[in-house]
BALOBA-1460 file (C-alpha; in Angstrom, 3 decimals):
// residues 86
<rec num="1" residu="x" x="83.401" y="87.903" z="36.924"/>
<rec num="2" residu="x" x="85.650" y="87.464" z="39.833"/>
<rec num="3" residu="x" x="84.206" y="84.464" z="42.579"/>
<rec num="4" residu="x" x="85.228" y="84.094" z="46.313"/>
<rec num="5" residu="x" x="84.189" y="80.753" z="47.555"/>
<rec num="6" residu="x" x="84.679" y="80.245" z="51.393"/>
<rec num="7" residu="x" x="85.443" y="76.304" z="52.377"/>
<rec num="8" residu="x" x="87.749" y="73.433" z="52.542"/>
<rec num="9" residu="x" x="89.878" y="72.720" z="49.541"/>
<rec num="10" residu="x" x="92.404" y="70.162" z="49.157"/>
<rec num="11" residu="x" x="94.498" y="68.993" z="52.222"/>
<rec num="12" residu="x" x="93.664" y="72.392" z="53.729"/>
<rec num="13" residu="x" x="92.916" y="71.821" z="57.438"/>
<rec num="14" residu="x" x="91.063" y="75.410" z="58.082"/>
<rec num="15" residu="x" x="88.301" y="77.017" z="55.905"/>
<rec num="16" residu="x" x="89.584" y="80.144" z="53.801"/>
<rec num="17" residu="x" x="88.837" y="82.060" z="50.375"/>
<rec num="18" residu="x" x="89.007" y="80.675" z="46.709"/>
<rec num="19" residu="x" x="88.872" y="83.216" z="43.889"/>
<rec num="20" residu="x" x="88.307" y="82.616" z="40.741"/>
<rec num="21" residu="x" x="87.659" y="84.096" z="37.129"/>
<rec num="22" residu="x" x="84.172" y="82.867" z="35.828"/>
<rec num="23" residu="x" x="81.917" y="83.845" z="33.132"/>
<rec num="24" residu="x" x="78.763" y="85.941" z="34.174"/>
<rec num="25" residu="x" x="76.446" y="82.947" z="32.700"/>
<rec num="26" residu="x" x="78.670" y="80.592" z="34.564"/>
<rec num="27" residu="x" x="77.073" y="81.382" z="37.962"/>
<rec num="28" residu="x" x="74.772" y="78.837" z="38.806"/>
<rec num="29" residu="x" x="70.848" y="79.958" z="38.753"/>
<rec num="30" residu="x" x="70.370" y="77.831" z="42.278"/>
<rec num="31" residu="x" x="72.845" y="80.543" z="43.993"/>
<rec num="32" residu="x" x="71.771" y="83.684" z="42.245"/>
<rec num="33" residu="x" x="69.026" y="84.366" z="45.205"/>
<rec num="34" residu="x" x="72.042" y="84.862" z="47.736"/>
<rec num="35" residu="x" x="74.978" y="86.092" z="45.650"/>
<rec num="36" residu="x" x="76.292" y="89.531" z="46.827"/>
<rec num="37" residu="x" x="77.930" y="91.013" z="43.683"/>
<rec num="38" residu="x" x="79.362" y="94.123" z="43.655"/>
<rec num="39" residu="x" x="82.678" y="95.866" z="41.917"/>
<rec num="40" residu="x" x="86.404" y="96.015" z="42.091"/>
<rec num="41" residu="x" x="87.075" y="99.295" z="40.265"/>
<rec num="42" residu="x" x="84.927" y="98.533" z="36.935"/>
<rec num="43" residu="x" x="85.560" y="94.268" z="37.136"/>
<rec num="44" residu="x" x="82.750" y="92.361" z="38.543"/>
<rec num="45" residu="x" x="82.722" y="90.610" z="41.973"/>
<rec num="46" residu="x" x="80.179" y="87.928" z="42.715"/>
<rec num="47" residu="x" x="79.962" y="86.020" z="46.531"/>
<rec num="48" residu="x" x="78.197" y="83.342" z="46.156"/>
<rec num="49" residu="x" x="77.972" y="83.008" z="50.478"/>
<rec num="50" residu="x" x="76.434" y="85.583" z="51.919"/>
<rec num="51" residu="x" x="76.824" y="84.892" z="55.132"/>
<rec num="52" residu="x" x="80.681" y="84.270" z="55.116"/>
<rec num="53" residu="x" x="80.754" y="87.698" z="52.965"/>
<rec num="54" residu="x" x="81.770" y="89.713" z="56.424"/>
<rec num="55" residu="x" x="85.118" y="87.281" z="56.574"/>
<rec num="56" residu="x" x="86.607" y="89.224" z="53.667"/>
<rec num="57" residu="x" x="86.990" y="92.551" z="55.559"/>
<rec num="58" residu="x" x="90.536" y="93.670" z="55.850"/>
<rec num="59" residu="x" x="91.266" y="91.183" z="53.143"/>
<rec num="60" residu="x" x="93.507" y="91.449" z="50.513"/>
<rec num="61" residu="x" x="94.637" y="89.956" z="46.924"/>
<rec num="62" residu="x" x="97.911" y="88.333" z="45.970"/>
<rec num="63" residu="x" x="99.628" y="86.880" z="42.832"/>
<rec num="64" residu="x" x="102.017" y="84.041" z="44.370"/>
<rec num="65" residu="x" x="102.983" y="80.803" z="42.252"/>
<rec num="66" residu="x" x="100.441" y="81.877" z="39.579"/>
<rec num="67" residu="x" x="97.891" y="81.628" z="41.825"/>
<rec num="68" residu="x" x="95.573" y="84.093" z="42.617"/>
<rec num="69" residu="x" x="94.981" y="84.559" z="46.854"/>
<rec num="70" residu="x" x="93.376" y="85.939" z="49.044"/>
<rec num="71" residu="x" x="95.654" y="87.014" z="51.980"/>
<rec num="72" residu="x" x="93.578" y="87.093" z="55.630"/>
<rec num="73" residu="x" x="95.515" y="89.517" z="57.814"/>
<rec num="74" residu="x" x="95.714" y="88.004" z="60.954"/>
<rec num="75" residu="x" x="93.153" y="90.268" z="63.165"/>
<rec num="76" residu="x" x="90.559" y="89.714" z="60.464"/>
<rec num="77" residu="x" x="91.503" y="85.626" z="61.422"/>
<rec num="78" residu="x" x="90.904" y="86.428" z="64.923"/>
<rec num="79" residu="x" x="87.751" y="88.361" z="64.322"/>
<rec num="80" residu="x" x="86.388" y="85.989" z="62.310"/>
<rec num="81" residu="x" x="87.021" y="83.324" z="65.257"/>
<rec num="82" residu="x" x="84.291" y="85.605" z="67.203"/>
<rec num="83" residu="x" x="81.882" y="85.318" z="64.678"/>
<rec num="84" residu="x" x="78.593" y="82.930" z="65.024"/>
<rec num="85" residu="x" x="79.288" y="79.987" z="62.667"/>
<rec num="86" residu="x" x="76.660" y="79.512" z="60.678"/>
């Protein structure tokens, strides 16, 4: 199952998207209430954040440094400035 996490990771100074390959079984049962999952093509998708799930429209995916990203256009950064924190 593919994961996007929304946070702070590392010496990142602004929040932004993890994603990450994880067992189905991995997900952890205290999260399971307010997971969104859904489907890329036929491969799982799980958000763990529901209310940070809006912040990946007009995303996309890239493979850079064997790293898998995702890539916030920069209107979708500017919209998501708008949006009430919660």
């Amino acid at each position: 199952m593919l994961v996007f996490v929304w946070g702070m990771y590392g010496r990142q100074s602004d929040p932004g998207w993890t994603a990450s390959v994880i067992d189905r079984d991995d997900l952890p049962n205290s999260t399971n209430a307010r997971v969104v999952k859904t489907r890329i093509g036929t491969f799982p998708v799980a958000v763990p954040q529901r209310q940070h799930l809006c912040k990946l429209h007009g995303c996309t995916l890239a493979y850079d440094a064997h790293e898998l990203k995702v890539k916030v256009p920069f209107e979708s950064w500017l919209n998501n400035l708008k949006l009430p924190h919660a």
